[in-house]
N, CA and C atoms as an extended XYZ file, in Angstrom:
333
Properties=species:S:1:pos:R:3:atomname:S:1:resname:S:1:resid:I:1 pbc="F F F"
N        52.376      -40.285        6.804 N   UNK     1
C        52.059      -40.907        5.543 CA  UNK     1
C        53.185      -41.823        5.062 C   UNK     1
N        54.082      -41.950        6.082 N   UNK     2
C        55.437      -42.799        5.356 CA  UNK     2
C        54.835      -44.059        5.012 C   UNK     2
N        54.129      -44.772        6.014 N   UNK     3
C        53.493      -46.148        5.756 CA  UNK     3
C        52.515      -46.375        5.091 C   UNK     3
N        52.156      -45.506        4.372 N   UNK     4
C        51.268      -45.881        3.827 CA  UNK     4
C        51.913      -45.677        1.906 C   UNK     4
N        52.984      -45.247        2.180 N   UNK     5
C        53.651      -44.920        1.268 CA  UNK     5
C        54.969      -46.069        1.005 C   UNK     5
N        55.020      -46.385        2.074 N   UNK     6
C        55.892      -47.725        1.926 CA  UNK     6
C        54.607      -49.120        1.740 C   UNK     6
N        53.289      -48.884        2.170 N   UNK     7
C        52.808      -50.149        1.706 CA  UNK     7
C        52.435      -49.918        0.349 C   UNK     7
N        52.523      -48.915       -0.274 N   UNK     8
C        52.337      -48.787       -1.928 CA  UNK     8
C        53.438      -49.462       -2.392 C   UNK     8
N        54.539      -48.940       -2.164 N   UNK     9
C        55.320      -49.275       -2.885 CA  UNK     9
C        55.587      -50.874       -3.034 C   UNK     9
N        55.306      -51.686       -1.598 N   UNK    10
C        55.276      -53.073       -1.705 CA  UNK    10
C        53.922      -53.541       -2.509 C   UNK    10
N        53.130      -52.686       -2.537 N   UNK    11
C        51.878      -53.726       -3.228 CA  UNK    11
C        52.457      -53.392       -4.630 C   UNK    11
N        52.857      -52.336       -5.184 N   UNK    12
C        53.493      -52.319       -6.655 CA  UNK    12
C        54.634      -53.550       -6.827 C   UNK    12
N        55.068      -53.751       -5.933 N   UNK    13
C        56.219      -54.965       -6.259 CA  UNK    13
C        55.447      -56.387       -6.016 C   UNK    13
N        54.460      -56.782       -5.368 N   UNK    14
C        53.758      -57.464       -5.127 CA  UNK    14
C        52.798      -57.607       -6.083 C   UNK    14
N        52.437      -56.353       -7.214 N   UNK    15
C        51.774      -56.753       -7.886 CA  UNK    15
C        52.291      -56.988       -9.392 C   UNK    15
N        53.558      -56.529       -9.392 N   UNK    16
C        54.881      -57.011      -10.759 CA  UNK    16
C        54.732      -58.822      -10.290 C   UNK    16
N        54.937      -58.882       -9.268 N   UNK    17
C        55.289      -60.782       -9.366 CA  UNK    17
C        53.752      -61.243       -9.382 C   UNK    17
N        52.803      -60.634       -8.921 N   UNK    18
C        51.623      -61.575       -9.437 CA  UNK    18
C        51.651      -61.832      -10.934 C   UNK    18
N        51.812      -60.798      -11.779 N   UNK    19
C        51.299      -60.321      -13.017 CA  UNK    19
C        52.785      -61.409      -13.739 C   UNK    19
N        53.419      -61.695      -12.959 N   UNK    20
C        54.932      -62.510      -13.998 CA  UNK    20
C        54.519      -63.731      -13.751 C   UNK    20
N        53.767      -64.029      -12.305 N   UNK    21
C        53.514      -65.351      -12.265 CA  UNK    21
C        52.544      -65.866      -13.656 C   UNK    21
N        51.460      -65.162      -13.466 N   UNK    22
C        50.233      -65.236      -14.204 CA  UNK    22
C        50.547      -65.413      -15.205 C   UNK    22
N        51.384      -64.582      -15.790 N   UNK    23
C        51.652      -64.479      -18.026 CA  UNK    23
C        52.768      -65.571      -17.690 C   UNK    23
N        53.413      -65.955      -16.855 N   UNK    24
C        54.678      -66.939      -16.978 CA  UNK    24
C        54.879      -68.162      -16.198 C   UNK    24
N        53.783      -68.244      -15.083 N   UNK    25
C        53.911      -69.627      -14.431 CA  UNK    25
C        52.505      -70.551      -13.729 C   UNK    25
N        51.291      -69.759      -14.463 N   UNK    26
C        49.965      -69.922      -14.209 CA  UNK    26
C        49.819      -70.315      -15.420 C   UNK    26
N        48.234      -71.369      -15.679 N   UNK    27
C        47.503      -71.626      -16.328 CA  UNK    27
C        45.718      -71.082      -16.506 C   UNK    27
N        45.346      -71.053      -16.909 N   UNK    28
C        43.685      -71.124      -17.251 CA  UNK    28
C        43.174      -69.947      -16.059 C   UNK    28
N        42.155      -70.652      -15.600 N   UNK    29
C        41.623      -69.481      -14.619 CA  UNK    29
C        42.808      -68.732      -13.937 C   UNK    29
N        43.052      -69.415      -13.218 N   UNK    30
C        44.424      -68.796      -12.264 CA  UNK    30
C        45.283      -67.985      -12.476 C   UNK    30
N        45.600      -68.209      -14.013 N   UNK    31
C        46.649      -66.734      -14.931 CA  UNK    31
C        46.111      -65.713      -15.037 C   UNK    31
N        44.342      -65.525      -15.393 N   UNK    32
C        43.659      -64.665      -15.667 CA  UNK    32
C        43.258      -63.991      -13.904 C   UNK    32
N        42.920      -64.606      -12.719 N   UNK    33
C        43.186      -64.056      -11.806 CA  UNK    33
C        44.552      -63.267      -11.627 C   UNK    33
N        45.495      -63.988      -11.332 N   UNK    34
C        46.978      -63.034      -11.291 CA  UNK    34
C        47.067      -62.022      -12.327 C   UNK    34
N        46.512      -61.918      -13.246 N   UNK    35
C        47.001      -61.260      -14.054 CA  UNK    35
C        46.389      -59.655      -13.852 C   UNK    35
N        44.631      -60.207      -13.806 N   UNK    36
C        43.721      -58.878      -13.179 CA  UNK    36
C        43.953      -58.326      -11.491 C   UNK    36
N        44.684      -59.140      -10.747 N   UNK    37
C        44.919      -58.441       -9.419 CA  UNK    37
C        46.157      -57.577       -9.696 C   UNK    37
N        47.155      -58.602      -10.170 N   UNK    38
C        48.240      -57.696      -10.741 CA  UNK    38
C        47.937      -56.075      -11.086 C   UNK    38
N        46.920      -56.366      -12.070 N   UNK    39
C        47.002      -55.073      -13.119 CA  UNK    39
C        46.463      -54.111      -11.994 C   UNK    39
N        45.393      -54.465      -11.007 N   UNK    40
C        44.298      -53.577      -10.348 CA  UNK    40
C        45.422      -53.060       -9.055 C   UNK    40
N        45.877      -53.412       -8.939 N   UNK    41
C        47.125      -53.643       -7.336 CA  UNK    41
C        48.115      -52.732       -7.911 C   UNK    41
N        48.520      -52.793       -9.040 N   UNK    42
C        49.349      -52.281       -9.516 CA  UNK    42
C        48.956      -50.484       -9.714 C   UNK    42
N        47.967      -50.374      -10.260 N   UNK    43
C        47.352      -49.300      -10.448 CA  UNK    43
C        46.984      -48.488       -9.897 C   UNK    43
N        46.597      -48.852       -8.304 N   UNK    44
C        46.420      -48.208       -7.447 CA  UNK    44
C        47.435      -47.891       -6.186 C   UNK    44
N        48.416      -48.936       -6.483 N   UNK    45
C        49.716      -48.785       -5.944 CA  UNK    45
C        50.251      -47.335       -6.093 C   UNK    45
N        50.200      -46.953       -7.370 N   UNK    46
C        50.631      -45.846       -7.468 CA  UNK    46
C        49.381      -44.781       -7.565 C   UNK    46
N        48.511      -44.788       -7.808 N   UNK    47
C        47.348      -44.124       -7.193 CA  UNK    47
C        47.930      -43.216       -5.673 C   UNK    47
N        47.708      -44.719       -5.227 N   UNK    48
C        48.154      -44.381       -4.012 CA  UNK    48
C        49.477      -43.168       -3.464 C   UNK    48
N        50.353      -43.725       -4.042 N   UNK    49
C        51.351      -42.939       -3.723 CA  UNK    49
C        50.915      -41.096       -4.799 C   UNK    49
N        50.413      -41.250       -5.516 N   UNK    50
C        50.132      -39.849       -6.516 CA  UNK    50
C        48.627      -39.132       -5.305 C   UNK    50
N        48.221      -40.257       -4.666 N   UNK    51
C        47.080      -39.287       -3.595 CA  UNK    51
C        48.608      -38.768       -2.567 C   UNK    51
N        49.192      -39.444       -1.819 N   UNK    52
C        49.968      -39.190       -0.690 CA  UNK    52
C        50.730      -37.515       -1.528 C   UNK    52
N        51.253      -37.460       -2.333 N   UNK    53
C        52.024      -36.344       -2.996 CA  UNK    53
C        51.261      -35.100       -2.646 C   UNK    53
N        49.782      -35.870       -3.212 N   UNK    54
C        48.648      -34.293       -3.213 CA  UNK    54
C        48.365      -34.230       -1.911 C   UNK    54
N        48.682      -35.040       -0.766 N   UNK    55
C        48.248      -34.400        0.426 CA  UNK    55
C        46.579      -35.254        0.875 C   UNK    55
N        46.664      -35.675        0.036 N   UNK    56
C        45.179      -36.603        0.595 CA  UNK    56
C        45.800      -37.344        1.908 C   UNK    56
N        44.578      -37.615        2.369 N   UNK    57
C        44.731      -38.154        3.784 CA  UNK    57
C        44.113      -40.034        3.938 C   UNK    57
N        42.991      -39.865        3.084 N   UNK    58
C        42.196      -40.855        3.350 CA  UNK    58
C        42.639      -42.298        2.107 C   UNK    58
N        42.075      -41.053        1.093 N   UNK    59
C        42.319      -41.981       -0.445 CA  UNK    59
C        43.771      -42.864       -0.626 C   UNK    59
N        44.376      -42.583       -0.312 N   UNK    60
C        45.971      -43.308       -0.267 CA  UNK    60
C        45.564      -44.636        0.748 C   UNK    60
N        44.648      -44.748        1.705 N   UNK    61
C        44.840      -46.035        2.491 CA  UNK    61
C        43.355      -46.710        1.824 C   UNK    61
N        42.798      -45.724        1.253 N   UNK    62
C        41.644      -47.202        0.317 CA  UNK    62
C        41.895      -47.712       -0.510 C   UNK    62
N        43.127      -47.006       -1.546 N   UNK    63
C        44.195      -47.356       -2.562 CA  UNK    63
C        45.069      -48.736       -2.298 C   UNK    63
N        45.547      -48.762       -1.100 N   UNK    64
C        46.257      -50.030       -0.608 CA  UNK    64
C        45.471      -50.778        0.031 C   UNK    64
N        44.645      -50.690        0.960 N   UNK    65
C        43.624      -51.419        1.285 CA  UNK    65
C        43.213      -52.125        0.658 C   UNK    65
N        42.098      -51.400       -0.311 N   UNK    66
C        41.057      -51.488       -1.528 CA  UNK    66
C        42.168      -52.562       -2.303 C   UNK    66
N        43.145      -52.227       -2.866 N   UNK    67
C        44.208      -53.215       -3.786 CA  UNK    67
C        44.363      -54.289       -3.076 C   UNK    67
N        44.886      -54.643       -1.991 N   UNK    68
C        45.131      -55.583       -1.128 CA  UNK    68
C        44.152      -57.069       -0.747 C   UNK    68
N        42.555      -56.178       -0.733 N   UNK    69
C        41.536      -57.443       -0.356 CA  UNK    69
C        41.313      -57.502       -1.902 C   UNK    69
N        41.171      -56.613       -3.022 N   UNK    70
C        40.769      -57.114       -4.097 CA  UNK    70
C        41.631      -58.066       -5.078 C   UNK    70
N        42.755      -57.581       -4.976 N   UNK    71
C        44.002      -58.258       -5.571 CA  UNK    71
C        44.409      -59.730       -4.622 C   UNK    71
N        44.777      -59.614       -3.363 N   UNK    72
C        44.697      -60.898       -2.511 CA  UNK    72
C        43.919      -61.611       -2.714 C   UNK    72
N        42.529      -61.378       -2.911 N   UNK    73
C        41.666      -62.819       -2.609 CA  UNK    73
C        41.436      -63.586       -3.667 C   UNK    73
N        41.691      -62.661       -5.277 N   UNK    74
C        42.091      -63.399       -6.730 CA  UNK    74
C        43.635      -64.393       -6.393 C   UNK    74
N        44.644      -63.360       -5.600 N   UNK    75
C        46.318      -64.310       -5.913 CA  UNK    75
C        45.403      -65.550       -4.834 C   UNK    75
N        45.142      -65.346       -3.574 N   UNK    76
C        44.450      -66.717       -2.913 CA  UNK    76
C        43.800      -67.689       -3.886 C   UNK    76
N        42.795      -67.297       -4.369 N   UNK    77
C        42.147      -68.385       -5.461 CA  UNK    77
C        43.260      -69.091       -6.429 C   UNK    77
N        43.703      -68.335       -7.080 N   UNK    78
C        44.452      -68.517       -7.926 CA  UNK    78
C        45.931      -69.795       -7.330 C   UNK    78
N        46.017      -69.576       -6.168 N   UNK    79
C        46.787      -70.680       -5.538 CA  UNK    79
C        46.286      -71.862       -4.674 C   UNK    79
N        45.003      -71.786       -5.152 N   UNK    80
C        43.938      -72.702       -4.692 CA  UNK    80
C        43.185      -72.313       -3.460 C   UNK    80
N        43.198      -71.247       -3.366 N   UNK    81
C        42.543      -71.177       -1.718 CA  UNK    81
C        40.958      -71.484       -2.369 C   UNK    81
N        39.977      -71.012       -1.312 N   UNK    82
C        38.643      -71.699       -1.556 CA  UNK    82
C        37.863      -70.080       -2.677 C   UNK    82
N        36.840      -70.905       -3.244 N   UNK    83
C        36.343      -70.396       -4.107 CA  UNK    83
C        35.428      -68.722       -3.637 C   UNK    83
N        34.697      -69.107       -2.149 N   UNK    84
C        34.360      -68.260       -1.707 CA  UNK    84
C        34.738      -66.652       -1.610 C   UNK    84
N        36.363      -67.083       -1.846 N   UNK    85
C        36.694      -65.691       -1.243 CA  UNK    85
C        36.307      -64.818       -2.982 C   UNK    85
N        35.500      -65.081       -3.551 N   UNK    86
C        35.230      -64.301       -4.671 CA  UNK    86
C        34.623      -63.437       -4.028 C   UNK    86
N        33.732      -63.752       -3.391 N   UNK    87
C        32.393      -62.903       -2.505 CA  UNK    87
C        32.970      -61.871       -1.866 C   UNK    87
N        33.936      -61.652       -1.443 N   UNK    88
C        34.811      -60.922       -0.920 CA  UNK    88
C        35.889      -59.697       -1.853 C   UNK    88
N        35.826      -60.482       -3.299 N   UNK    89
C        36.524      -59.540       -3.628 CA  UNK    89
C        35.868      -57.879       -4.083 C   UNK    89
N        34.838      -58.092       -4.376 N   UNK    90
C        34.257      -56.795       -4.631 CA  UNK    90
C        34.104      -55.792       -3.360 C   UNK    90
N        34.639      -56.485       -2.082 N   UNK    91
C        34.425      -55.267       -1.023 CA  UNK    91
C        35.859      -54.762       -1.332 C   UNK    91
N        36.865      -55.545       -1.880 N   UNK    92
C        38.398      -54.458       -2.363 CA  UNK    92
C        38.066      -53.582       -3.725 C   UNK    92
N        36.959      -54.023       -4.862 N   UNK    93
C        36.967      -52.905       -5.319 CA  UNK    93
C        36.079      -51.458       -4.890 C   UNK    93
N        35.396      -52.176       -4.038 N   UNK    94
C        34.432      -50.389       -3.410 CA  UNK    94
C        35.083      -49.470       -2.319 C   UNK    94
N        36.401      -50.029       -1.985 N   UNK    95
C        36.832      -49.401       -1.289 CA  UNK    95
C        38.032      -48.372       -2.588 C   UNK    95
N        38.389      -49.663       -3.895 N   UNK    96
C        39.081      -48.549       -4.592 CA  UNK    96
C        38.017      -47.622       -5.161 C   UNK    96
N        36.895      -47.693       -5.454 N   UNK    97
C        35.960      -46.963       -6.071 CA  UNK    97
C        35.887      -45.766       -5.073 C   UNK    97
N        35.891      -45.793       -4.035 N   UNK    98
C        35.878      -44.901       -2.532 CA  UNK    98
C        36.479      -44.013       -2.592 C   UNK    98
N        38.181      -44.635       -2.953 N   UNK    99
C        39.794      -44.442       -3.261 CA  UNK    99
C        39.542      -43.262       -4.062 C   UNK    99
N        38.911      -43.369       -5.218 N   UNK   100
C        38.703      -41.937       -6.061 CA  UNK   100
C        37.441      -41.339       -6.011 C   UNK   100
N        37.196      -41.196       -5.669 N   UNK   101
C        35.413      -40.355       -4.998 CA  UNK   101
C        36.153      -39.525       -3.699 C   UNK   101
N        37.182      -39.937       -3.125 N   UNK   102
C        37.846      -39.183       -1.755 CA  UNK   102
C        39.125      -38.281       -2.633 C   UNK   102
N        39.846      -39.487       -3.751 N   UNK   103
C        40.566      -38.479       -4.672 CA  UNK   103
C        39.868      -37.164       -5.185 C   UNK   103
N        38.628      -37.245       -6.031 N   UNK   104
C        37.973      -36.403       -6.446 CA  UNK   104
C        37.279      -35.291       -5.735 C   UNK   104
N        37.222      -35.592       -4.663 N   UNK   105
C        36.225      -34.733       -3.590 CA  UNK   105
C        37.391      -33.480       -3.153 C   UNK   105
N        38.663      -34.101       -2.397 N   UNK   106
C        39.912      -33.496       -2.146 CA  UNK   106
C        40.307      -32.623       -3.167 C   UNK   106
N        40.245      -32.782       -4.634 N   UNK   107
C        40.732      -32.187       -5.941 CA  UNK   107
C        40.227      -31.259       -5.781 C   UNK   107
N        38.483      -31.448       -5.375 N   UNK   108
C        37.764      -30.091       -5.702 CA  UNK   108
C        37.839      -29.014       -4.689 C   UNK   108
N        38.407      -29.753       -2.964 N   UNK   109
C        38.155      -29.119       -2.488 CA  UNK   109
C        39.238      -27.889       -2.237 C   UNK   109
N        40.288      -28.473       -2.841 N   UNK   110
C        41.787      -28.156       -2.899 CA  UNK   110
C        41.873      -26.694       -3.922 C   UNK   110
N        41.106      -26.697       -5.158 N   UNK   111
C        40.946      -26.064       -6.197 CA  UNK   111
C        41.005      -24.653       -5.732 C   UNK   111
């Protein structure tokens, strides 16, 4: 679980500089992208690392995953990449939605 525990910790730092770009060096759409990958990347960053603690196995890599295509394909837009990859971003949030349905399942089964 080290790596998956070291890619938390980079998407948490990865998602501090989206979120500084956004409130501090973005405009209009593009701030409001950085700002929501930020927040979502960020959140599950440590998600992530709070599944790895409890011993989850799965939920910690849909946490970074899940953060990664959903949060990436907003910072892409947001630096002009093509519009498309919107279509794409909702497969990073069903994998975080996944992320806690595997959190929750583990909780109970752990109990």
């Amino acid at each position: 679980m080290r790596i998956v525990t070291v890619l938390a910790a980079l998407s948490g730092a990865a998602a501090v500089a989206a979120g500084a770009f956004g409130a501090h060096g973005a405009s209009g759409e593009a701030a409001e992208w950085l700002k929501t990958g930020g927040h979502y990347q960020l959140v599950h960053a440590v998600a992530a690392l709070v599944a790895v603690r409890m011993g989850e196995r799965i939920s910690p890599w849909l946490f970074v995953i899940g953060g990664a295509v959903f949060a990436g394909t907003l910072y892409l837009m947001a630096l002009g990449g093509p519009r498309w990859l919107g279509a794409v971003t909702p497969l990073g949030g069903a994998a975080l939605i996944a992320g806690w349905l595997c959190l929750a399942a583990g909780a109970w089964r752990a109990r």
